[in-house]
N, C-alpha and C positions, 0 to 999 in steps of 0.2 A: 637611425630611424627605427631600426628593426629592435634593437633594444629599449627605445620610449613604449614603443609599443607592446611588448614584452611586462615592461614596468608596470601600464596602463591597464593592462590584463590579469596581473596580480593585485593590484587595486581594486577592480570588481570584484572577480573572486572573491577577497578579503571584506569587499562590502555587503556584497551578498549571505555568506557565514553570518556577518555582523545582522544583519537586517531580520533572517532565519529567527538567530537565538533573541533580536529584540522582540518580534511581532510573536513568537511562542514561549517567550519565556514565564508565561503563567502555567507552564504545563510543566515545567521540571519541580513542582512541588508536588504532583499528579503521583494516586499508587501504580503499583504494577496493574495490568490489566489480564485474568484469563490466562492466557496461553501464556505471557510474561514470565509468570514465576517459575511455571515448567521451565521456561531459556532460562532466567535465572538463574534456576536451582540445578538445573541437570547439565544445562551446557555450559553455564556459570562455574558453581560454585566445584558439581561432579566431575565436570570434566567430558561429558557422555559427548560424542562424536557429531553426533545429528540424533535424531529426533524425532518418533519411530512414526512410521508413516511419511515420511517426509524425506528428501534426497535434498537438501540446503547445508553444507557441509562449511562454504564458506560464509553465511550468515550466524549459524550457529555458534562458528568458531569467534564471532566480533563479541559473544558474549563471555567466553573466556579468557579473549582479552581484556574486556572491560572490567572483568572481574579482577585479573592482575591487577590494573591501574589504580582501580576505584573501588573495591569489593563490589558490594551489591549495594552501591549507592542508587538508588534509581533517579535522581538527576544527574548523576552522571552520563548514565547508562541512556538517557532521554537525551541529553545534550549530545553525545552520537548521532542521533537521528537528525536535530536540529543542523548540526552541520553539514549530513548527508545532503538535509534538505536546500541546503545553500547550493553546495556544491551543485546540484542539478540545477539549480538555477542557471548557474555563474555557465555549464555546459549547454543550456541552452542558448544563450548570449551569444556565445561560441558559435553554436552552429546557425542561430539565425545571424551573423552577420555575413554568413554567404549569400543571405538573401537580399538582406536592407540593409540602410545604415544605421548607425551604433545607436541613435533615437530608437527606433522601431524593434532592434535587437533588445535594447534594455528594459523598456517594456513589456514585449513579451515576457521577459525572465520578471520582470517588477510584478506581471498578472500571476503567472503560475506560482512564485514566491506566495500570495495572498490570496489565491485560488480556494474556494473555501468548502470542496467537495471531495475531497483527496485525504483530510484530518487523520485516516484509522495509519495510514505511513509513514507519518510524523508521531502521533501523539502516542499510540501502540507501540510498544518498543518491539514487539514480534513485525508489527507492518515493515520496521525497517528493510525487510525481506524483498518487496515490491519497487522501494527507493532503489536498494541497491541494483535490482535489474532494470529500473529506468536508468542510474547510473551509464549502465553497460550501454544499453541499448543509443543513447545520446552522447557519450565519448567513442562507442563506434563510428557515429555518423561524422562527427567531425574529424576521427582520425581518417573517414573516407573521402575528405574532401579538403582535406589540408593542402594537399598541394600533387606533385607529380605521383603518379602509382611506381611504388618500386618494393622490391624484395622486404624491406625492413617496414614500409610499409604495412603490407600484407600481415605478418609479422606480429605486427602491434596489433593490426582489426581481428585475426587468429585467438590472442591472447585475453583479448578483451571481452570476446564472444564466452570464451571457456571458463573465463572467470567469473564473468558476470552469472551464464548459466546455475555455475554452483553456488549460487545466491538465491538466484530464484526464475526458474521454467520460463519466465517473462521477456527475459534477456534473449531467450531465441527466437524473437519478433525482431533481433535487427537482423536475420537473413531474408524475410521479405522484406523488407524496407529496404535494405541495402541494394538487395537485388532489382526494385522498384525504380530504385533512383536514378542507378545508371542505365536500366534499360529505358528510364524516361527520354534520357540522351538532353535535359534542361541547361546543362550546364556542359559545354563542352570542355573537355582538356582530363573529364574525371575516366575513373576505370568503365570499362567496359561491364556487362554481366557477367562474361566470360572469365574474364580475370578475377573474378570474384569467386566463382565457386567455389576451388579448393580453399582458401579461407577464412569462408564461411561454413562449405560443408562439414571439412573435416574436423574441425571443433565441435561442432553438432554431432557427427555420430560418434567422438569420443566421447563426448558428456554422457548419449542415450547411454553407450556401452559400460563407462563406471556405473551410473544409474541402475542397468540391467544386475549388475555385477553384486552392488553393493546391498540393492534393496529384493530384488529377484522379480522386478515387474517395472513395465514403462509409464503403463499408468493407475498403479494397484493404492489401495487403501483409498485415501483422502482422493486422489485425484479418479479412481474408479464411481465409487460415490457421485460424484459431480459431475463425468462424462453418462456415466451408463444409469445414473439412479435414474429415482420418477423425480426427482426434480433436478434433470439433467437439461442441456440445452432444447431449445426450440425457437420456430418462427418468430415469437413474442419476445425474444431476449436482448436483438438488436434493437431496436425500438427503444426500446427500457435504458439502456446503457447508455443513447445516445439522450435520450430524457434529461437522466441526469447528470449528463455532463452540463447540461445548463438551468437546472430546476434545484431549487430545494426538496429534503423528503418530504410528505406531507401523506398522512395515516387516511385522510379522506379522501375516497379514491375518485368522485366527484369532482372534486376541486384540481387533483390534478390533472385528470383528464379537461377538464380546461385550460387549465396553464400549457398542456401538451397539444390543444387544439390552434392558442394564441402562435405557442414556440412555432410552429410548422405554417403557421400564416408570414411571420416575420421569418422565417430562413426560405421561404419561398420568394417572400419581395427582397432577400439579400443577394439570392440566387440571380435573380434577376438584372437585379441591379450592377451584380458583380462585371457583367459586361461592359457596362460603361463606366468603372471606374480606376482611374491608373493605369500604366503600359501592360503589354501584355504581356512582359516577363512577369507583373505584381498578379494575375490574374492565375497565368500557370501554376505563378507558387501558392498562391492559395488552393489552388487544385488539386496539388502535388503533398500537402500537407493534409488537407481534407482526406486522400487515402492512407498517406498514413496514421490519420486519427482511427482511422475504421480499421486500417491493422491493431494498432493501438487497443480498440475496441474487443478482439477477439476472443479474450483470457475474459473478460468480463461477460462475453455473448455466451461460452461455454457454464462458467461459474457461476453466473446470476448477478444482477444487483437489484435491491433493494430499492422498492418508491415511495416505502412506507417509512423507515429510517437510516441513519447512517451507515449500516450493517452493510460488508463490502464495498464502501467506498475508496478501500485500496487498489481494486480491479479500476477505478478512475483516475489511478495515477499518473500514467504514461499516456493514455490520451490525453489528459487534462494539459498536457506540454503543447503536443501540437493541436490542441483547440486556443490554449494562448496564443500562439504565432498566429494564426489561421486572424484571432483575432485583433492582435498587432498591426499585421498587413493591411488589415482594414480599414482601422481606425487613421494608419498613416498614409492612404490615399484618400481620407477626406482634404475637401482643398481649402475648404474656410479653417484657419489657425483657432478658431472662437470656438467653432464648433467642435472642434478634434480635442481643446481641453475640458470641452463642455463632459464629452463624452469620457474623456480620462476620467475625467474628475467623479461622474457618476457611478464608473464600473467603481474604479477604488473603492467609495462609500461602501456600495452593496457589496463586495467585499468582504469589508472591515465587518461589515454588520453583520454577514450569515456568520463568517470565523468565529465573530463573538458568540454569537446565538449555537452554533457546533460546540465551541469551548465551555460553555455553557450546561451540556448534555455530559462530556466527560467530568467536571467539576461533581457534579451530581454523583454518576458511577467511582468517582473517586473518594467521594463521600463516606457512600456505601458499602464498598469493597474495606476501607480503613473499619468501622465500623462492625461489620460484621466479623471480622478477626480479632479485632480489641476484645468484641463480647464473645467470644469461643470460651464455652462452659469446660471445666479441665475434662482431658482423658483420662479414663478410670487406670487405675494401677496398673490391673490386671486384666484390662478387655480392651477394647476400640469401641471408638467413638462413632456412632451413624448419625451422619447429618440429611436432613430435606428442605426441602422448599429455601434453597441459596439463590440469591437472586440472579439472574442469569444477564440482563444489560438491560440500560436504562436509553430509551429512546434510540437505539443502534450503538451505545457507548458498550461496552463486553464491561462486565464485572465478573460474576463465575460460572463463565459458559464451561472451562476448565482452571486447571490448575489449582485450587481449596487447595490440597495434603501440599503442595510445595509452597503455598503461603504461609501455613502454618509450620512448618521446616522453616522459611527465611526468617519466621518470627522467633527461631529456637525451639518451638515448640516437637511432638514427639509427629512428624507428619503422616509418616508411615504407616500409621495407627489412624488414620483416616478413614471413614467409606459415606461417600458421598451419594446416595440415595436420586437417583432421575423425579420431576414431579409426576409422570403418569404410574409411578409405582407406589402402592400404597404398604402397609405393614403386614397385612393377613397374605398380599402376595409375594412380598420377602420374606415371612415367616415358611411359607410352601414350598418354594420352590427353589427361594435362593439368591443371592444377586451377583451376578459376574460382573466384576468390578477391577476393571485395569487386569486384565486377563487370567482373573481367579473367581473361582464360584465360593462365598460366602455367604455365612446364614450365623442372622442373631445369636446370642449364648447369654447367658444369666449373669456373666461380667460385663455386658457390653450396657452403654449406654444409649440412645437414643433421642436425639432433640431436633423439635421443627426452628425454622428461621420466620417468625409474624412480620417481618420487616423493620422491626423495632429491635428483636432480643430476640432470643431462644426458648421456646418452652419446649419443657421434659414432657416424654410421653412413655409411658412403660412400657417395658417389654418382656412381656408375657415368660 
């Protein structure tokens, strides 16, 4: 029995992968995006360790494998992700069948598989960073509830915790979770909180301490920016997070302030509702999973997301798992069979239709990123090339927020000979004063060239 079962389990799995690479395989024709070509080129091709501002040693390093395998294929390097993205399927399947049965389980993984607000994780090959710590955070939970708590146990949720960590800061959202579940005491037979601590702790402050060690701050650079800037957290951010776990972006803040006004009408009559529907173990678990979507939620309530486009829709990765379940459980204590496929049937479409309509936004930035490197006017002999006005992303899809000079490197080109101009800087005040660029102060010379991006082609502009 235990081996059909076993069988049965590498069959989803296996389906899941497959389903991943069907439903996104218009994206491994997709360029690199931004930050991409940096991993590419630095953690790829260079070899470079991590990735300055950044403490992800084991994501990094998935680019220097992939470079052994495949160079710098970038479907390759995308079909990675696709399978990640399976893979957290196929782990959420896993852990909601501790709640329901294998219907309601597949499901879940069938919503979040098609889930269509989560795209920058999958389709960004840097988002892979965010998979990999839902990864962690969802193979902890079911290595937490496999079966008896014992020594080797512990062990595995230890290793998983530390591993995941060094993927990505996200991953240490399963010590509250973890810690939440068994002090819920829902399921009898699991570990205590107590038995939990050490490991869950001690992995956590090994991580901080390599962290400390390696980078000389807990939360410097990137992550200082986004706790301590002016557009660091506030009252306004859970709201927003939780918005778009179930809204599309939309630019017109009108409009969505309606759809936010509808949302909070219907999860108020669901709330309601939720009383009378299915026993009251389906009622807890919906409870039980609702807080950890709002743990879920927390890396996105600090970092921001975006209501205007798809920009940070990776911070929607890991809640987007348990708002699927949340929404699974639901759907499987309607009691009419008409109705519950009615309902299937509806989410899939809308779905199918935002994914496309997202897929749609990268196509575009994919476009343009190709495009704007084909037409790179040569680097003069004997100067560097200044570029401005690069397009920075197209409806939340990233084209060259960074990474120009390692695009132009993956293309052969001379990249290092790059300088990439901000648009609030104009010519008269890079001629004065200088531009510090990737941690050097630089100023125009009579070999250097200079060209704008019109969004069509390049024109040359002198330089004085």
């Amino acid at each position: 029995m235990r081996s059909a079962r076993s069988q049965g389990a590498w069959l989803v799995l296996v389906a899941f992968i497959g389903a991943s690479l069907v439903f996104f395989w218009p994206t491994l024709v997709f360029t690199p995006f931004s930050d991409d070509h940096s991993a590419l080129w630095n953690s790829g091709v260079r070899g470079i360790p991590w990735r300055n501002g950044f403490f992800r040693p084991l994501s990094d390093a998935t680019f220097r494998l992939g470079d052994l395998l495949w160079g710098t294929s970038v479907a390759g390097h995308r079909a990675f992700n696709l399978v990640v993205h399976g893979v957290n399927a196929f782990l959420l399947f896993a852990w909601m069948e501790r709640w329901a049965v294998r219907g309601t389980a597949l499901l879940s993984s069938g919503l979040f598989l098609l889930y269509p607000f989560h795209q920058e994780s999958i389709v960004w090959l840097v988002g892979r960073e965010s998979a990999l710590g839902t990864s962690s955070v969802l193979l902890g939970l079911v290595i937490l509830t496999s079966g008896p708590w014992n020594g080797l146990r512990a062990i595995l949720l230890a290793t998983t915790l530390m591993l995941g960590a060094l993927c990505y800061e996200s991953a240490l959202l399963l010590v509250p979770m973890a810690l939440l579940i068994a002090w819920s005491g829902v399921v009898q037979g699991w570990p205590t909180w107590r038995q939990l601590l050490v490991p869950l702790l001690l992995p956590a402050l090994c991580y901080l301490a390599l962290r400390m060690n390696s980078t000389g701050s807990l939360i410097g650079g990137y992550f200082k920016d986004l706790v301590l800037g002016d557009d660091g957290p506030s009252l306004t951010t859970l709201p927003k997070v939780l918005g778009r776990l179930f809204l599309p972006p939309e630019p017109d803040h009108e409009v969505q302030l309606v759809r936010g006004a509808f949302l909070l009408v219907l999860l108020t009559i669901t709330a309601v509702m939720l009383r009378r529907i299915g026993p009251a173990m389906t009622r807890r678990s919906v409870v039980l999973h609702g807080l950890l979507l709002l743990i879920g939620c927390s890396v996105g309530s600090i970092a921001g997301v975006s209501t205007v486009t798809s920009e940070s829709d990776r911070f929607l990765y890991l809640p987007s798992a348990f708002l699927c379940a949340m929404v699974a459980l639901l759907i499987a204590a309607i009691r009419m069979p008409i109705a519950r496929w009615v309902v299937i049937g509806l989410l899939g479409l809308t779905f199918l239709w935002q994914l496309r309509a997202n897929h749609a936004n990268w196509v575009a930035a994919s476009r343009i990123t190709r495009q704007s490197v084909d037409a790179l006017p040569a680097v003069p002999a004997q100067g560097d090339l200044w570029l401005s006005g690069l397009p920075d992303s197209y409806r939340g899809a990233y084209i060259f927020r960074n990474g120009f000079p390692e695009a132009v490197s993956l293309a052969g080109g001379p990249g290092n000979r790059i300088i990439v101009v901000p648009d609030d800087l104009r010519m008269a005040e890079v001629l004065r004063e200088g531009l510090m660029f990737r941690g050097e102060l630089h100023r125009p010379r009579g070999t250097d060239l200079w060209y704008h991006w019109n969004g069509v082609s390049y024109d040359a502009i002198p330089v004085p």
